[in-house]
DSSP file (Angstrom, degrees, kcal/mol; ACC not computed):
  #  RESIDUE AA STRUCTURE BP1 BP2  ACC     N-H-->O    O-->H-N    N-H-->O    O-->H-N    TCO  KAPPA ALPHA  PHI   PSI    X-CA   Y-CA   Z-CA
    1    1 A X              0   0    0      0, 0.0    45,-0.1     0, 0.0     5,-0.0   0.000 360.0 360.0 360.0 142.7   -8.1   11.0   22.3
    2    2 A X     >  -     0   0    0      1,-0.1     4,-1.9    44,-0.1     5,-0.0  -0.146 360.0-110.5 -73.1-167.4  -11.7   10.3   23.6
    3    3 A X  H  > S+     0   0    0      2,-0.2     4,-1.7     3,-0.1    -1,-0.1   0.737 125.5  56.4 -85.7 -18.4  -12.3    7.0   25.6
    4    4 A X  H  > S+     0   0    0      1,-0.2     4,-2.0     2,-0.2     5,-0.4   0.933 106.3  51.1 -64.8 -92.4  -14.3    5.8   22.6
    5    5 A X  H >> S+     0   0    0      2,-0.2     4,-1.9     1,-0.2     3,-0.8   0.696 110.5  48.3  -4.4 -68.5  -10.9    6.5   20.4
    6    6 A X  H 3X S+     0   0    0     -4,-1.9     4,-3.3     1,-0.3    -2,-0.2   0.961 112.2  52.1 -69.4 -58.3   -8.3    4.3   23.1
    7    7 A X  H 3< S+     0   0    0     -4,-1.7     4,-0.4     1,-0.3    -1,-0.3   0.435 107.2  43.9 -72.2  15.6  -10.6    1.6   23.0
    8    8 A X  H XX>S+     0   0    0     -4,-2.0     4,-1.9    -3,-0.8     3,-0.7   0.662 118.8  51.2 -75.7 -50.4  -11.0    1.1   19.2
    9    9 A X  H 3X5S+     0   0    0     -4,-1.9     4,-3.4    -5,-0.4     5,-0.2   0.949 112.3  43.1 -53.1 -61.2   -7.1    1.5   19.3
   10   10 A X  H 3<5S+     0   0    0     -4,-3.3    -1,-0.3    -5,-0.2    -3,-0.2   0.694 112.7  52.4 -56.6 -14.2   -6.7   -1.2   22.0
   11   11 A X  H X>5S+     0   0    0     -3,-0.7     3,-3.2    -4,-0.4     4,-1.0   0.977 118.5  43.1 -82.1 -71.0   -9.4   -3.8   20.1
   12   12 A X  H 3X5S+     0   0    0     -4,-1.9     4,-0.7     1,-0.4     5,-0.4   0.834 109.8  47.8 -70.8 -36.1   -7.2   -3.2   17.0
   13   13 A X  H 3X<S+     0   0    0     -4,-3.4     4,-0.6    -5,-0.5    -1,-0.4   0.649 113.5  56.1 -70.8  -9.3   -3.8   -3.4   18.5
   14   14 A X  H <> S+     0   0    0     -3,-3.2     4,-1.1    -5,-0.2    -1,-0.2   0.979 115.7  38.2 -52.9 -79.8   -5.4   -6.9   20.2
   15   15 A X  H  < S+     0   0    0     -4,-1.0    -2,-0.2     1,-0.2    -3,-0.2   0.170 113.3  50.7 -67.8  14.6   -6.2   -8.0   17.1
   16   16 A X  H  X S+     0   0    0     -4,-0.7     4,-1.8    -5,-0.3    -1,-0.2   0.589 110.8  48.2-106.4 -36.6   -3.5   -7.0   15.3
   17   17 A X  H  < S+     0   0    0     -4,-0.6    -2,-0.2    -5,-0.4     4,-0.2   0.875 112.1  54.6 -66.5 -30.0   -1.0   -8.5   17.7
   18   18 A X  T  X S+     0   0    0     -4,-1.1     4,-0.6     1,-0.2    -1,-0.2   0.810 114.2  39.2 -70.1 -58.1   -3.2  -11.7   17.5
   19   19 A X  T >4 S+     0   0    0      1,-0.2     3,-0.9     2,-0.2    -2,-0.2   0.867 113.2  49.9 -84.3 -30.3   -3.0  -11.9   13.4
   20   20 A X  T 3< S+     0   0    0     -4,-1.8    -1,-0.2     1,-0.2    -2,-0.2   0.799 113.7  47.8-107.3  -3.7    0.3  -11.0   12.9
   21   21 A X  T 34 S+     0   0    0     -4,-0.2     2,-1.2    -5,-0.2    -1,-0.2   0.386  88.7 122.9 -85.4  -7.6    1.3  -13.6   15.5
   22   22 A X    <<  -     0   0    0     -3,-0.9     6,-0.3    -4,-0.6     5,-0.1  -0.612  55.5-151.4 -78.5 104.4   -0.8  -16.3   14.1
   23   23 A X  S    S+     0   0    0     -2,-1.2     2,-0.3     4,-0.1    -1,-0.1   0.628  76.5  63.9  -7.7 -59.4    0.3  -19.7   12.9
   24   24 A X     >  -     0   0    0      1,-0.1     4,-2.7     4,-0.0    -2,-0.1  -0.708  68.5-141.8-134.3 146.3   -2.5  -20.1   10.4
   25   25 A X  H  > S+     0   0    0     -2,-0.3     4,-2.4     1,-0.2    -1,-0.1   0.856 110.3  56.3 -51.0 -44.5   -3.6  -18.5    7.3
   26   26 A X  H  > S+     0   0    0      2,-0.2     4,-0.7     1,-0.2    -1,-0.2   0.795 101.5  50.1 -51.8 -50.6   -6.9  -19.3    8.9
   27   27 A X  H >> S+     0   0    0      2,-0.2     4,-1.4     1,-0.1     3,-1.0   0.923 108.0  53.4 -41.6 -72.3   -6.4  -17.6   11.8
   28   28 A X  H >X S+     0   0    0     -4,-2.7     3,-1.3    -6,-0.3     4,-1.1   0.863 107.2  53.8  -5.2 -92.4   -5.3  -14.5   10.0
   29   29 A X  H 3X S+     0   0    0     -4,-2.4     4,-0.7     1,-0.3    -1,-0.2   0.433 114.0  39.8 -86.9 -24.8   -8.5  -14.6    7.9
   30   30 A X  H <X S+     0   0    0     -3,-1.0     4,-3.5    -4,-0.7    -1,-0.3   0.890 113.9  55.0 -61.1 -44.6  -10.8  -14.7   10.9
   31   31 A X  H <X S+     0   0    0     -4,-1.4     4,-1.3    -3,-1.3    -2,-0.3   0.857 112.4  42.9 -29.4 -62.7   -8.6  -12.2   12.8
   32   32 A X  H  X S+     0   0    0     -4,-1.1     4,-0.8     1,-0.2    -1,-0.2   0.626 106.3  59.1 -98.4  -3.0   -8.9   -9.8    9.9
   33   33 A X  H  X S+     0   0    0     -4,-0.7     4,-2.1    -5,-0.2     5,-0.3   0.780 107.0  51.1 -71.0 -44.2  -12.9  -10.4    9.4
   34   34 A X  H  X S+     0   0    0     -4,-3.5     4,-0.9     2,-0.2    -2,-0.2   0.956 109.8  52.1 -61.4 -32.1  -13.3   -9.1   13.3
   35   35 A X  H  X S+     0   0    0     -4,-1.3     4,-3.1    -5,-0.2    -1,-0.2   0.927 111.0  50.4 -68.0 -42.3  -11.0   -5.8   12.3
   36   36 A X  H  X S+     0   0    0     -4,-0.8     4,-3.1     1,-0.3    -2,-0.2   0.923 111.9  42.1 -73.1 -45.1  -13.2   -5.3    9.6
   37   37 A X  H  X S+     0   0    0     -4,-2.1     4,-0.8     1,-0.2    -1,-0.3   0.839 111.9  53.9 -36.8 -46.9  -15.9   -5.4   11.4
   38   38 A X  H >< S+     0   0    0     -4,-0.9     3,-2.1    -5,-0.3     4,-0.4   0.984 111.2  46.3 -61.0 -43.0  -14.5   -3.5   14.1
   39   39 A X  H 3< S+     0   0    0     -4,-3.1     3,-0.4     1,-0.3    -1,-0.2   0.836 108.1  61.1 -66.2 -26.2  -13.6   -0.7   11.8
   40   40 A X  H 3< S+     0   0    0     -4,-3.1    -1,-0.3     1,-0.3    -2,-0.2   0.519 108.2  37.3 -60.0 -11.8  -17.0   -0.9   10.2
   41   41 A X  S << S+     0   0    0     -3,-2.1    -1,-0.3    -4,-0.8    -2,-0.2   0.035 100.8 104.3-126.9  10.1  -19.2   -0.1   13.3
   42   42 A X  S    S-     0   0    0     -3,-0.4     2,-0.6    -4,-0.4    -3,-0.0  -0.610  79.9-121.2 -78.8 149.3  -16.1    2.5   14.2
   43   43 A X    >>  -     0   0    0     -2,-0.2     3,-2.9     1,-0.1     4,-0.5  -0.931  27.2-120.6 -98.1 153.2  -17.1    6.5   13.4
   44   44 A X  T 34 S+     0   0    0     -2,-0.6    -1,-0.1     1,-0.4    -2,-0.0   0.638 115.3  62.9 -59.0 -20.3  -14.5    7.5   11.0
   45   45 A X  T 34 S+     0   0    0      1,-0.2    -1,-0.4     3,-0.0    -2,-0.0   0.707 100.6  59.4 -87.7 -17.7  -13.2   10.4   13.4
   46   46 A X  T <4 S+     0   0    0     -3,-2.9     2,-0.4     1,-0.1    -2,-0.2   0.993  82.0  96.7 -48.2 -63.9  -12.3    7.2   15.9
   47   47 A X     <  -     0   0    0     -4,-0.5    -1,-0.1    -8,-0.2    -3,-0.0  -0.187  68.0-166.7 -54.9  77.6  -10.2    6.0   13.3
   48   48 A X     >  -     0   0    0     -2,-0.4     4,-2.7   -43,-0.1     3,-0.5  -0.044  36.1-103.0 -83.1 140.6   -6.7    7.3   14.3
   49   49 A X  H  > S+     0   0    0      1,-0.2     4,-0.9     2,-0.2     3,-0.3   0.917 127.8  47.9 -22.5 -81.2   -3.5    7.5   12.2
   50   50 A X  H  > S+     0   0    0      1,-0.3     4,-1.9     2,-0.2     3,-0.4   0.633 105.6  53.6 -13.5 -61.4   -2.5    4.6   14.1
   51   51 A X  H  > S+     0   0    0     -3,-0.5     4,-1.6     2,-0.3     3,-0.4   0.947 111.9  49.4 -62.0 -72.2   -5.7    2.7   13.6
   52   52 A X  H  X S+     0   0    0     -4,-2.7     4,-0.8    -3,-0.3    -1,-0.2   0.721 111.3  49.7 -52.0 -30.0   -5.2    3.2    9.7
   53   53 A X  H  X S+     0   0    0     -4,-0.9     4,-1.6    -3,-0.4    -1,-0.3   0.899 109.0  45.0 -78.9 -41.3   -2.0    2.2    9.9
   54   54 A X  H  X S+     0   0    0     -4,-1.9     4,-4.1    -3,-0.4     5,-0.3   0.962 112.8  60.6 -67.0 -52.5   -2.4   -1.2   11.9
   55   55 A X  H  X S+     0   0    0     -4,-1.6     4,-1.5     1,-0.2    -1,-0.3   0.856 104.9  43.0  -9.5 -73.7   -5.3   -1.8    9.5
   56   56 A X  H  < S+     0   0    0     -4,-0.8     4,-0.4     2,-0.2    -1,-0.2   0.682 108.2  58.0 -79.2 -29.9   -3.3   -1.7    6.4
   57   57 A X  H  X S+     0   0    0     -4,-1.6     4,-2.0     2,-0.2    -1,-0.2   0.785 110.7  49.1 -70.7 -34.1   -0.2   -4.0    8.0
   58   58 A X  H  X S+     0   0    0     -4,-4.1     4,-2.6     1,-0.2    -2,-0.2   0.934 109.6  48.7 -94.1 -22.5   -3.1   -6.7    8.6
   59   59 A X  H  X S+     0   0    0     -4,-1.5     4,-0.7    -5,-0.3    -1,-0.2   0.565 109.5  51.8 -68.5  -7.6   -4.5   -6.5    5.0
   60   60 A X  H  > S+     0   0    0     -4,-0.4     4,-0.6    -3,-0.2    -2,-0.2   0.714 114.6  46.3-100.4 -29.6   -1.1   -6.8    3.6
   61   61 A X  H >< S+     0   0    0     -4,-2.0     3,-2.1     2,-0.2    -2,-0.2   0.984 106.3  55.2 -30.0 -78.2   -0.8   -9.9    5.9
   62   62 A X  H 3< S+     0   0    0     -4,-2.6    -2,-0.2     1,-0.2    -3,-0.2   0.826 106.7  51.5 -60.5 -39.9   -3.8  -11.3    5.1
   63   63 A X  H 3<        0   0    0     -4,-0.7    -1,-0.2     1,-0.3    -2,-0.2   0.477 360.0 360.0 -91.4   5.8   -2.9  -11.2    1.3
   64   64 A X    <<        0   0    0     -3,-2.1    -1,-0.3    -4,-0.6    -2,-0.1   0.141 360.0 360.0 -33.1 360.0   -0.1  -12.7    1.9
């Protein structure tokens, strides 16, 4: 993986650890506007199994 690649991975797993740990609904919903974000200014070859997967655990969170 490039260097680019681990730090997308560590941002999400930050914020992933962050949201899924999070008290408030609120939290959550900021939490998972900064992912999107991240992933949006990500180039799609960053975007890592992994990364797709953590992604998809925090939108099923969030619609909780």
């Amino acid at each position: 993986m490039s260097s680019i690649q681990v730090n997308w991975c560590n941002s999400l797993a930050a914020v992933r650890f962050e949201t899924l740990s999070s008290p408030t609904n609120h939290e959550c919903s900021i939490n998972a506007q900064h992912l999107e974000r991240l992933a949006s200014h990500s180039h799609p070859k960053q975007m890592t199994k992994e990364g797709e997967q953590m992604l998809n655990e925090l939108r099923i969170h969030h619609l909780k």
